[in-house]
C-alpha positions as CSV (number, residue, x, y, z in Angstrom):
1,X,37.8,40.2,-39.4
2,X,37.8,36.4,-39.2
3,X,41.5,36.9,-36.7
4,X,39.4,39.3,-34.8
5,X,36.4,36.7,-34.2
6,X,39.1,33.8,-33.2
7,X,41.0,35.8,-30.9
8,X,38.0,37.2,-29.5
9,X,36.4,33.0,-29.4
10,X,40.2,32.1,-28.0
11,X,39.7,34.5,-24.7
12,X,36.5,33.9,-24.3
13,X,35.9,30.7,-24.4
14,X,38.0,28.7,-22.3
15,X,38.3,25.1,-22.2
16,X,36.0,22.7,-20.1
17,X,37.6,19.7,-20.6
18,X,36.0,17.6,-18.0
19,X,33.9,19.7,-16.4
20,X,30.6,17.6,-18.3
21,X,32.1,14.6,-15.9
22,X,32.0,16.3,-12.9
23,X,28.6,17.5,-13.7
24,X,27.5,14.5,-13.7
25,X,29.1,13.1,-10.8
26,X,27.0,15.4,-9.0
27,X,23.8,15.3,-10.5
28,X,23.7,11.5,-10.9
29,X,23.1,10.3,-7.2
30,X,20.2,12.9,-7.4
31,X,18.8,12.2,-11.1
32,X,18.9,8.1,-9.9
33,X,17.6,8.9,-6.4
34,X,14.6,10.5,-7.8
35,X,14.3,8.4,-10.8
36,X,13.9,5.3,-8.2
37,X,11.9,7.1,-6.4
38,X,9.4,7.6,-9.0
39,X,9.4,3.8,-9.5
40,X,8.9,3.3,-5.9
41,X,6.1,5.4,-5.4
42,X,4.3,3.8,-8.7
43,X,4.8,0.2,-7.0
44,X,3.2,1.4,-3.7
45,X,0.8,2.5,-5.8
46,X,0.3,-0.8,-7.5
47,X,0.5,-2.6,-4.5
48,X,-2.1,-0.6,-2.5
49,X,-4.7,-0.7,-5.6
50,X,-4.1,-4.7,-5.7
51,X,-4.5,-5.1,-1.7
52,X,-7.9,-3.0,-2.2
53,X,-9.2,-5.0,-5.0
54,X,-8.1,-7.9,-2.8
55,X,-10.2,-7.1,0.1
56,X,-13.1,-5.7,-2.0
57,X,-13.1,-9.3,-3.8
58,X,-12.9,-11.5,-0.3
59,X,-15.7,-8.9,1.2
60,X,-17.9,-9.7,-1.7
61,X,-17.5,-13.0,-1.2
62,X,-18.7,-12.8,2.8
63,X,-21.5,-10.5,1.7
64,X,-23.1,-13.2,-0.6
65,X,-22.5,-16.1,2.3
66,X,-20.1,-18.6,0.4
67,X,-17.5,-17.6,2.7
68,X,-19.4,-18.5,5.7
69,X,-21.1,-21.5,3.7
70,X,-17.3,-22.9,3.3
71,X,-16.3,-25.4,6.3
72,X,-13.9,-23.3,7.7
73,X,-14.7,-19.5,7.1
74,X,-11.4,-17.8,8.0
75,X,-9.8,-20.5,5.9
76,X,-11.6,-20.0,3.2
77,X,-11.9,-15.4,3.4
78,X,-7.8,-15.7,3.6
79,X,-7.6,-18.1,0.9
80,X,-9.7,-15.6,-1.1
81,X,-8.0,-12.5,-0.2
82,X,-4.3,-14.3,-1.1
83,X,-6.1,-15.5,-4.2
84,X,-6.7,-11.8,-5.4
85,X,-3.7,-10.8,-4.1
86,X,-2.4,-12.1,-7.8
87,X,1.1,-13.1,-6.4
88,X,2.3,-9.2,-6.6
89,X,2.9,-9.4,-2.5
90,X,2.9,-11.9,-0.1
91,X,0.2,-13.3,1.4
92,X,2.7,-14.1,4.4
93,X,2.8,-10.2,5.5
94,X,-1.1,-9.7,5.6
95,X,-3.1,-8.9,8.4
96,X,-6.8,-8.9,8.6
97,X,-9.7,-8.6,10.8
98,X,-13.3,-9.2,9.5
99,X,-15.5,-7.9,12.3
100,X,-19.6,-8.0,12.5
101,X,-22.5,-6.3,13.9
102,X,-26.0,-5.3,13.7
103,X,-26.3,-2.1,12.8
104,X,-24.2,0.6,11.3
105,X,-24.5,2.6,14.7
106,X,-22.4,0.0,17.0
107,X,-20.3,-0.5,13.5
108,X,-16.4,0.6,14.6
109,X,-13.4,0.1,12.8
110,X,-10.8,-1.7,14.7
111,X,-7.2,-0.7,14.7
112,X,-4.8,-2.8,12.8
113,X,-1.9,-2.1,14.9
114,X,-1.2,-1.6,18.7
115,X,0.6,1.2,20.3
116,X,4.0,0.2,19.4
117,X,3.3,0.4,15.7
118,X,3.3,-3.7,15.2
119,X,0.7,-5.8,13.5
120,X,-1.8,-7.4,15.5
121,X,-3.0,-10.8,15.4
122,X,-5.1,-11.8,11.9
123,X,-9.0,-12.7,13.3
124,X,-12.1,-13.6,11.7
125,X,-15.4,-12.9,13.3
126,X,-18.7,-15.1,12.2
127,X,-21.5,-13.5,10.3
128,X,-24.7,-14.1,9.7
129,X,-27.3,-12.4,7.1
130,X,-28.0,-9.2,7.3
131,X,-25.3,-7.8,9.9
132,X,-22.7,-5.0,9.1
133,X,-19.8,-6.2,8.7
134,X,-16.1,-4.5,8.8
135,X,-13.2,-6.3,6.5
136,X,-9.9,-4.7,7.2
137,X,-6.6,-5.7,5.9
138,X,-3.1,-4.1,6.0
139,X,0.3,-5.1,5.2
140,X,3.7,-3.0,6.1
141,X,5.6,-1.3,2.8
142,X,9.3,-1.2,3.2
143,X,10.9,1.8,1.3
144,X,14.0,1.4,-0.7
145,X,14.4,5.4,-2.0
146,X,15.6,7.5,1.3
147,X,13.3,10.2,-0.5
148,X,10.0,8.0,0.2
149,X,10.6,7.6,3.9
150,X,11.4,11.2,4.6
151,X,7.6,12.1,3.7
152,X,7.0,11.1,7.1
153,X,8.2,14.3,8.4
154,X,5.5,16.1,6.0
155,X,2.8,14.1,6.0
156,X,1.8,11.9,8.7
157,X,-1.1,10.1,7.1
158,X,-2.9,9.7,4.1
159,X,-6.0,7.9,2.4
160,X,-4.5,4.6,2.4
161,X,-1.9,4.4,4.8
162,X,0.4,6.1,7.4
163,X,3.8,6.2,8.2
164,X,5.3,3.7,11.2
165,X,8.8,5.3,11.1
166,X,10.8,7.0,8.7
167,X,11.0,4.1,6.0
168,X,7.8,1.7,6.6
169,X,4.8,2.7,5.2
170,X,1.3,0.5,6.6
171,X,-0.9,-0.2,3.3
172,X,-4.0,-0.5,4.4
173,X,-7.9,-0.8,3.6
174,X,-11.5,-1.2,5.0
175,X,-14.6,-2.3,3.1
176,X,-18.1,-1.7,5.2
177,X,-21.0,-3.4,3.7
178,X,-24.4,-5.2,4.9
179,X,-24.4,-8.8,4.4
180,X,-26.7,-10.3,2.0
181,X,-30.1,-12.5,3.1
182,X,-28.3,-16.0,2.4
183,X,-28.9,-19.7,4.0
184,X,-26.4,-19.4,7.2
185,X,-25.1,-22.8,7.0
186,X,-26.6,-25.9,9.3
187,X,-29.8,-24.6,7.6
């Protein structure tokens, strides 16, 4: 019985020696491709949450006038916004526009890059109390992981960004809020 079952295990089983290694040499590139990808998408992740906190922190600051109560306003909104940015990107790459008007119905949201795909120019627009006021801020993300960049052929935008070309990314955000009564300065 036992000669049966080991001749019987001796022609059926063959040996493998080796093939676990080229297993693996075919499944690794794929296995660390998506592993990094994974890692990739949890940093654009981190760095999209961080920009939004960022501008969310600098608009506060315009809506309560201490911006604009600073000697130099755009100084003192970019300082804020790097400030926030809590040293996870650079401040360097930013691009902002902080745009105001009276009323929510003239309110538009200005385009943060021209029809080539580059960044425009950062600008800073004076408010006063009481105007609407637009604060948008973007920044370009790089991909390392080919896997990121071809999502651009399946989704061409989403809620916090769009795609430039196959492997840049824009991270961007817009905060819309009424400015608070404060004393404009000279006052």
């Amino acid at each position: 019985m036992f000669r049966l079952l080991a001749c019987l295990r001796k022609h059926l089983v063959r040996p493998n020696r080796g093939s676990l290694g080229v297993e693996f040499a075919i499944l690794a590139p794929f296995f660390l491709l998506l592993l990094f990808a994974i890692i990739e998408s949890g940093l654009l992740l981190l760095n999209s949450v961080v920009l939004e906190g960022a501008a969310q922190e600098a608009g506060r600051q315009v809506r309560t006038g201490s911006v604009q109560n600073a000697g130099s306003p755009e100084v003192e909104f970019k300082r804020l916004l790097c400030e926030n940015l809590y040293g996870i990107m650079p401040c360097t790459e930013l691009t902002y526009i902080v745009s105001s008007f009276p009323d929510f119905a003239t309110a538009n949201i200005p385009d943060m890059y021209d029809a080539n795909g580059n960044q425009i120019a950062s600008s800073y627009q004076a408010t006063s109390p009481g105007d609407i006021v637009v604060v948008r801020v973007a920044r370009p993300w790089n991909f390392i992981t080919p896997i990121e960049g071809l999502l651009s052929l399946i989704a061409a935008q989403s809620h916090s960004g769009s795609y430039i070309g196959w492997d840049i990314f824009r991270l961007q955000t817009t905060v819309v809020f009424r400015n608070e009564p404060f004393n404009p300065p000279g006052t």
